[in-house]
N, C-alpha and C positions, 0 to 999 in steps of 0.2 A: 617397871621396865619391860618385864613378858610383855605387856598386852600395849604398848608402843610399839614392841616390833612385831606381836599380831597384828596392830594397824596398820602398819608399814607394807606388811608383805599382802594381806586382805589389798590394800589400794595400792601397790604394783600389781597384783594380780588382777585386779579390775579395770586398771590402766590396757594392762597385757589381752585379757579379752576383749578392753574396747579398740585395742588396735587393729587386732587379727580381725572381730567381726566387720569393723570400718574397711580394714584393706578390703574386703570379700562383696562389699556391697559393687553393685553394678556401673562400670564407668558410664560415659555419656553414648546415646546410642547416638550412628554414625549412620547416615543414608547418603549415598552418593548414586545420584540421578542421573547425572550427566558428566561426561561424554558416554554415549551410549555403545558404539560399533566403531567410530574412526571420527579421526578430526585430523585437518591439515595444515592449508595457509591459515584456517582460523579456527574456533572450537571454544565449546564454554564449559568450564568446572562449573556444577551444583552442587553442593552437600547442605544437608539438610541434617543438625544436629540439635539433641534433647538434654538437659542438664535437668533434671525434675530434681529439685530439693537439693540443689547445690551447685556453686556459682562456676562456669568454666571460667577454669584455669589455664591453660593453656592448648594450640591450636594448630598442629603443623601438617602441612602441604608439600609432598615430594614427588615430581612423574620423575620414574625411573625408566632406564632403555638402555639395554646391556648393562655397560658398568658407571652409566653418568646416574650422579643423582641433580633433577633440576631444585631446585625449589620454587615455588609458588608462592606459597603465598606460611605465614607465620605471626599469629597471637602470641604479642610478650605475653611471660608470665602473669597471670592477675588485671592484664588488658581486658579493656571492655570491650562492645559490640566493633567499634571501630579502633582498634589500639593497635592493628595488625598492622603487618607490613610487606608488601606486594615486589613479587618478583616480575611482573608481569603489566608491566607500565605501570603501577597507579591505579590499577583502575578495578581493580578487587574490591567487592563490599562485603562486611559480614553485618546482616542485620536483625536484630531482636525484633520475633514476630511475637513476644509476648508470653509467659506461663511455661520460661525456660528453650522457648525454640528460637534457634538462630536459625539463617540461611547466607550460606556463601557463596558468591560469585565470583565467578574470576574467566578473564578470557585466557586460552590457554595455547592457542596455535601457531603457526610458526613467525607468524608477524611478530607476536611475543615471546615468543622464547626461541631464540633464530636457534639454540643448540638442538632444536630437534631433525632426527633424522627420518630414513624412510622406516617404515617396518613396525615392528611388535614395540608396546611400553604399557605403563601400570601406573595407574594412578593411588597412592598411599596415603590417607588420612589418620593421623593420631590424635587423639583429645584428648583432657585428664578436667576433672572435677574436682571438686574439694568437698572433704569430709572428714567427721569429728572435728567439728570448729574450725573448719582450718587447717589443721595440725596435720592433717594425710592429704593425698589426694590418690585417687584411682583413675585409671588408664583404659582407653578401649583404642580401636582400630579397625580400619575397614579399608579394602582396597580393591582397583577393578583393572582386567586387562582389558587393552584396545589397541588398534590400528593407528599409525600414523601414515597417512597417505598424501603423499607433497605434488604429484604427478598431476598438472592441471589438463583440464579439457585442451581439445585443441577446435579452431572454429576460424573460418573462414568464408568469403564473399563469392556467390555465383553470379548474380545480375552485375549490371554494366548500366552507366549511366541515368545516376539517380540526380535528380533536380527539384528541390522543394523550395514553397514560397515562405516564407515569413508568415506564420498564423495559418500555412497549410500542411497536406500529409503527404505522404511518399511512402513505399516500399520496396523492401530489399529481399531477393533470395538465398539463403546462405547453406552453409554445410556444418555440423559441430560433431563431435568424438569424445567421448560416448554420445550417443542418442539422448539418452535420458535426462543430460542435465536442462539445469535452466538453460536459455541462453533468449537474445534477441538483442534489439537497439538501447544504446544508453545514449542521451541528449542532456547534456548537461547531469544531472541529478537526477533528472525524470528517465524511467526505463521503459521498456515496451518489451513485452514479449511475442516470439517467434511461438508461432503453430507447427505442426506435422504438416508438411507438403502436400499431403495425399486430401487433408484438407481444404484445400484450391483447388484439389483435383487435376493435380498434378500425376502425372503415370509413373512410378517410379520402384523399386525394390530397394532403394536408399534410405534406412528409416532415420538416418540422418540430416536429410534435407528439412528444411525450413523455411517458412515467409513470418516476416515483418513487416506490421504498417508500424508508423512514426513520424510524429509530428515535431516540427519545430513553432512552438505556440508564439502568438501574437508579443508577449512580453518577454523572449528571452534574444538576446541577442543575437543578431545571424553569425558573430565569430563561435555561437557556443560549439564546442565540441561533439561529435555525433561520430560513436564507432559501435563495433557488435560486441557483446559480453556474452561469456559463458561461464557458470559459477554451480562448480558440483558440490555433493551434502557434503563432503569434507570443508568445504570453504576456501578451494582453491580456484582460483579466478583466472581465463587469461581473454584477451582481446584482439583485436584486428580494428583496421582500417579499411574504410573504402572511399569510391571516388565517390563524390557528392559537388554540389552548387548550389547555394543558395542566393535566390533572389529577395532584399530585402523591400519591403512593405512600409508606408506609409499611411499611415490610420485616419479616418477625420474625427474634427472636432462636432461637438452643438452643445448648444446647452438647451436643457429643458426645463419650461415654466409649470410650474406644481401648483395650481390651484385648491383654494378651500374646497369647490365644487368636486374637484378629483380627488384630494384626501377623502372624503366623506365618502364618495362613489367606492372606493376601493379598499380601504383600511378596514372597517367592518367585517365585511366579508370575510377575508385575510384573517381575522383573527376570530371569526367562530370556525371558522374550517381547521382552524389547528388553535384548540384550546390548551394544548401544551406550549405554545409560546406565549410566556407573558410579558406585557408593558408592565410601567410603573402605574400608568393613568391611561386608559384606554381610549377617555374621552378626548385626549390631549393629539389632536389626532396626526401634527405635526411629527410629534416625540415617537408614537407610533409609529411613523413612515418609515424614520429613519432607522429604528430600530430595524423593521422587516426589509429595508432597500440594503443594509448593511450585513446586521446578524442570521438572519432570515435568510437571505441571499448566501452567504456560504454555508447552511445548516443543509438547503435544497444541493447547492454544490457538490458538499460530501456524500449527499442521498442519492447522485446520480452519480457519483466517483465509484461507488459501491455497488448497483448496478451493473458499472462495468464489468466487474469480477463474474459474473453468470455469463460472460458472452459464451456464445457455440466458438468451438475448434472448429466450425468447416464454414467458406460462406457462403454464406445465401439469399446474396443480391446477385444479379444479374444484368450488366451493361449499364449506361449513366445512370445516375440519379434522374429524379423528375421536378425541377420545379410546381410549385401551385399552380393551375391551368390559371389563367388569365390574372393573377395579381400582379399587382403593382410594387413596386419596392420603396419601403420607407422609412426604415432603417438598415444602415448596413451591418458587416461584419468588424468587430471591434473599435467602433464609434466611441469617443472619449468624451464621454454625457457629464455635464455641469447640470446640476439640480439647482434651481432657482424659487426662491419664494418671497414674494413681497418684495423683490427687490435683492435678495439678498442673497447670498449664494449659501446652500445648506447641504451639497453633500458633491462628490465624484465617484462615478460609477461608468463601470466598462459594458459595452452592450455586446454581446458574446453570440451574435445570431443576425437573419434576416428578419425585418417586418415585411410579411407578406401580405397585403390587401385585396382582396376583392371584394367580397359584398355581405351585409351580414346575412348568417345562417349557411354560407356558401358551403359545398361540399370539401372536406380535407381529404387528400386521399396519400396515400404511403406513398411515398419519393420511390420504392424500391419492396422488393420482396424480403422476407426475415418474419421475427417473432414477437412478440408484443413482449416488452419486458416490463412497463410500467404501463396503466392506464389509469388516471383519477386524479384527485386533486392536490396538488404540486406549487404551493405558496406562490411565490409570485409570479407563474406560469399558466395558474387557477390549473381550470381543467387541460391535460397532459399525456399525449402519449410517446412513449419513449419503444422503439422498434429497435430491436438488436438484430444487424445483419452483419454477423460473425466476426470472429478476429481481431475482437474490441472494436471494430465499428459500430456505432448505432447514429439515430436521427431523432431526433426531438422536436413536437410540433407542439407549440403552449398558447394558453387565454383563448381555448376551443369552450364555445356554450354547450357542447355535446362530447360523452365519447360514446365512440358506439363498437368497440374491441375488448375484449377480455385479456389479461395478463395469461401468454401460455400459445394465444393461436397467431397459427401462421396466415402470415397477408402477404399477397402479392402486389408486387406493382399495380398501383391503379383502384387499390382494394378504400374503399370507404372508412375511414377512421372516426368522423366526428365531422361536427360541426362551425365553421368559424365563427367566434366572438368575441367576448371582451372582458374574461374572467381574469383573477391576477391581476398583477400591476401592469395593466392595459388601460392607454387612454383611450382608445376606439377598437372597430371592428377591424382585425389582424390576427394574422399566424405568425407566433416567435417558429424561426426554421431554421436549425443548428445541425451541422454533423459534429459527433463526440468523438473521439478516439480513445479508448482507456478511460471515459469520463473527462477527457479534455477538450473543450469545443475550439474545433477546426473548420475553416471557411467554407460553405459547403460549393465556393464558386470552382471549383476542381472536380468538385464529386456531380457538376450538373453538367459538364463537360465532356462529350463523347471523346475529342480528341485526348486530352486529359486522361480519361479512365482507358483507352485505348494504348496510349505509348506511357504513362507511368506505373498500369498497373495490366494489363492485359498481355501485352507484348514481354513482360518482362514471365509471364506465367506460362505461355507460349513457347518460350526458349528453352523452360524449364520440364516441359513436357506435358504442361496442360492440351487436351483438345479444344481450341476455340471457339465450335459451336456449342458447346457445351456451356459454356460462362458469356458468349454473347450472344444467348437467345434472348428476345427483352422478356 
């Protein structure tokens, strides 16, 4: 009977120090990354949470502000990666990055949680683990102060009189408050940012003034909507309105006949110049077209979308563009191309540019002054150079047999770029000749027009305290 209640008391006793050592072990460690300084109309919760050698158990989320407690976001008891339940639309994730680490997100700003106010709040994270089988669990916590700042930019319109074509561009002068934030054109989905003023070469001590170019592109409807946005690191947003008109556009058709003779001339090429794109069958030389007229074609797309991103803040063109000295036109701007082969119809495809003809080997020379941002071989453009003259403008000259420009120097109007040929998916000797805006190609029939660059974009920099001979010296 003694040595039954020695064993009794021995195994409560070992019970008793497996509980105390278990309570004592470390709960789950808690890293909460974000929000950093402030968040407002919008804002994201990160926590970043480790459970090594034991499963989380539970998971809660509270921003506190004076005496409200919000909740966020909440792991049932014993809930897995996704078991939680979101204060904050739905749209919380908690997910298992593998070896015990979660990571949670959550949006947190006042779109979702309208109970937030201005001022000071604290974001509180608790976890708990489990240990000894189960049987316990331990607790950690971690929590952060920040700002809530609801107070949006303010932003408004100086120019007067804006008029864009369908597939062309236009600019606007504006004011925004604070200086610093984003702000410029929103068109439909697609945005355009605003520069510093002093970048136009504008005279001004306002370090709030702004220019915006913005394009209304060939495929979006002339009702889309077009107003200024300003959106500071809080994520509070506000907008304006301005006068605008748009002239809508009618596009032509053609269809084009694809020959064996031209697959063969051009496919090859095409595909040792960029050995990172593969067909199924190379020989196949049809399957290959379609591949490069299709995939190929939006791969080069996003390679000059990306481009845009490097434009200068200031610009540095100077009075119309310049068409090609003596070419011919032979294709237009947004032509709605039918591929033909054998009869049969194999693909639809938007032509986003001028054909420019004159002669082969003929001399190309830059439409305008600016930076060489791209030079070399450019899928189905072949040989390519891409001229950034500032403010997300640039110009694009493609299926040149020659470049003769480095990535980095600056060319002036008139300056020698290359040679005209018939690299790329060219059926003859011609210059592809696109103006981009943001990497969107825009008609370059506005930018080759004195009258055009004079009252859409000169007159309107003039009012705004640009010197004129300064930006119309050619």
């Amino acid at each position: 009977m003694k040595n039954l209640i020695g064993l009794i008391v021995v195994l409560a006793l070992a019970a008793g120090i497996a509980w105390y050592v278990a309570g004592r072990e470390p709960g789950p460690l808690i890293r909460i990354t974000s929000p950093q300084a402030v968040i407002g109309g919008s804002g994201t919760l990160s926590v970043e949470i480790d459970t090594p050698a034991g499963k989380l158990q539970s998971l809660d989320v509270v921003l506190e502000q004076d005496t409200a407690r919000i909740p966020v976001f909440s792991l049932e008891r014993g809930g897995g990666p996704q078991g939680g339940s979101s204060a904050s639309g739905g749209a919380s994730q908690l997910v298992s990055q593998g070896a015990g680490h979660l990571l949670l997100t959550a949006p947190i700003g006042k779109q979702q949680l309208p109970q937030l106010e201005q001022g000071k709040a604290q974001i509180v994270v608790t976890a708990s683990r489990a240990v000894l089988f189960g049987y316990r669990r331990v607790e950690s916590a971690a929590s952060r102060d920040f700002m809530v700042d609801l107070t949006p930019p303010i932003i408004s319109v100086v120019s007067t009189d804006h008029y864009i074509n369908q597939g062309g561009s236009e600019m606007v002068v504006y004011h925004v408050s604070p200086a610093n934030v984003a702000s410029g054109v929103q068109v439909g989905s697609d945005e355009y940012p605003g520069y510093p003023a002093s970048g136009a070469h504008i005279v001004t001590q306002d370090p709030g003034l702004r220019v915006a170019f913005f394009a209304l592109l060939w495929d979006q409807d002339p009702s889309t909507p077009i107003r200024l946005y300003a959106r500071d690191a809080a994520g509070n947003e506000a907008h304006a309105t301005f006068d605008y008109r748009v002239f809508p556009k009618t596009f032509r058709e053609s269809r084009i006949n694809i020959s064996d003779s031209f697959l063969q001339k051009v496919v090859p090429p095409i595909l040792q110049n960029n050995p990172g794109f593969k067909v199924a069958d190379p020989s196949n030389l049809l399957a290959a077209f379609l591949r490069i007229n299709g995939d190929l074609r939006r791969e080069d797309a996003a390679e000059i979308t990306a481009l845009a991103r490097g434009t200068s803040p200031e610009i540095l063109w100077q009075g119309p563009f310049r068409q090609l000295v003596d070419s011919a036109v032979e294709a237009g701007f947004a032509d709605q191309r039918t591929y033909v082969h054998d009869g049969q119809v194999i693909d639809h495809q938007v032509h986003l540019g001028y054909d420019l003809a004159s002669f082969a080997g003929a001399p190309v020379h830059a439409a305008n002054r600016g930076r060489v941002a791209y030079a070399g071989w450019l899928d189905i453009y072949g040989n390519c150079v891409i001229i950034d003259h500032g403010m997300g403008l640039q110009s694009l000259y493609g299926h040149m047999a020659s470049v003769e420009v480095k990535v980095g120097q600056m060319v002036d109007k008139g300056t020698e770029i290359g040679r005209e040929g018939e690299t790329g998916l060219a059926g003859g000797y011609h210059v592809h000749f696109t103006m981009l805006l943001d990497g969107n190609a825009v008609t370059p029939i506005d930018w080759w027009s004195p009258k055009w660059v004079q009252d859409r974009i000169l007159r309107k920099l003039e009012a705004a305290g640009a010197p004129a001979p300064r930006i119309l010296t050619p």
